[in-house]
N, C-alpha and C positions, 0 to 999 in steps of 0.2 A: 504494500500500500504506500509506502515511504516511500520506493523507488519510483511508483505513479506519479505523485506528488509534485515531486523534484521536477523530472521527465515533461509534466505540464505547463510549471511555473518556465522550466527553459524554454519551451516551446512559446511561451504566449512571450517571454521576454525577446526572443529570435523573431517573432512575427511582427512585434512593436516595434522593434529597428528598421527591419523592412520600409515598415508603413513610412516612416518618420525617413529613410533616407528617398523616397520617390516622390518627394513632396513638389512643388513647382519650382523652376531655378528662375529667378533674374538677373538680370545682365545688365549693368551699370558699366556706362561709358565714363571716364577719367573727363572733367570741364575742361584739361589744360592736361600738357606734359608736364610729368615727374620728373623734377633735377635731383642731384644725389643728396641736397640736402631736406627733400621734401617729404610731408608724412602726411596720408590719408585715411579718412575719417570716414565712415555711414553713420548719416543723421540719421536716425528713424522717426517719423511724428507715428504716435498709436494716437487711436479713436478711445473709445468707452471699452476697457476690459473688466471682467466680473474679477470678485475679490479673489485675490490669489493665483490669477490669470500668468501666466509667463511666454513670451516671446523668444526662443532662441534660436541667432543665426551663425550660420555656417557656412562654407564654403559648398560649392558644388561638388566636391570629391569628399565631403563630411567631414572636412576642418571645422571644429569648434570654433565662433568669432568671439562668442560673448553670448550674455543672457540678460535680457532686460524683464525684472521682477517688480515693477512698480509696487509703492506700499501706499496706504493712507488718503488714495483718490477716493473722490466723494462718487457715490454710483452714479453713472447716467454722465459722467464728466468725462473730457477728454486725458488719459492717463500720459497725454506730456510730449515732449521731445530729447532725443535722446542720442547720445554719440560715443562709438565702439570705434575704436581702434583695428583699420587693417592692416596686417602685417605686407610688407613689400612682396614676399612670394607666393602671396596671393592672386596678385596684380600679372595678367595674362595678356599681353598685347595690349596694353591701354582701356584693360575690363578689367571685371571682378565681376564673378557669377556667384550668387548667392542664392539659400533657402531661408525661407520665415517660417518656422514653426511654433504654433502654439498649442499649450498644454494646459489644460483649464485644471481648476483645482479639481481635483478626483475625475478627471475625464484622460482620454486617450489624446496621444499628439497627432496635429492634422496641420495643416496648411495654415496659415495664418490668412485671414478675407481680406477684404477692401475695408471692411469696417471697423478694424480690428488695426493694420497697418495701414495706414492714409497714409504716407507716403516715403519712399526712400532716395538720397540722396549721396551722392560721396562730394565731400567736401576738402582739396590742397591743400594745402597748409605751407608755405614758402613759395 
């Protein structure tokens, strides 16, 4: 029975990765060339997330970027704007392909909507 157990939690945990790495990718064009001293940024704006909601994005090949865990928004309110740090060997021909996923408190990871991520942007810096 113990061996079921296990056997099931790895499989729902195997099928959750899955889900979570086929999510939608976008593809963010660099505003300007990168000089060697220059560092880029995703702004993220989110809409109205429910309490304990989380956003995390990743590279297209499931590089971890970061996780934006908003606290203390009032419901029904836009939970903010927000900026993750890209690492440079990210940065693929003058893109950076990403996923948005979101994982609601006690729910499965799905795709992050429109209403949820309003908008992405990568921002130069030098």
């Amino acid at each position: 029975m113990q061996r079921g157990a296990i056997a099931l939690a790895l499989a729902l945990l195997i099928a959750q990765g899955r889900c979570v790495a086929s999510g939608s990718v976008r593809t963010l064009t660099l505003p300007r060339a990168l000089d060697a001293a220059g560092s880029v940024y995703l702004q993220v704006r989110l809409g109205a997330l429910a309490g304990g909601q989380e956003i995390e994005l990743s590279t297209d090949d499931g590089r971890r970027l970061g996780v934006i865990s908003p606290h203390g928004i009032r419901p029904g309110r836009d939970a903010g704007t927000y900026t993750v740090p890209v690492p440079a060997d990210a940065i693929r021909d003058g893109r950076v392909r990403i996923r948005l996923i979101t994982t609601p408190a006690g729910g499965a990871a799905r795709d992050a909507n429109a209403d949820e991520v309003r908008d992405v942007r990568l921002i130069v810096n030098k």
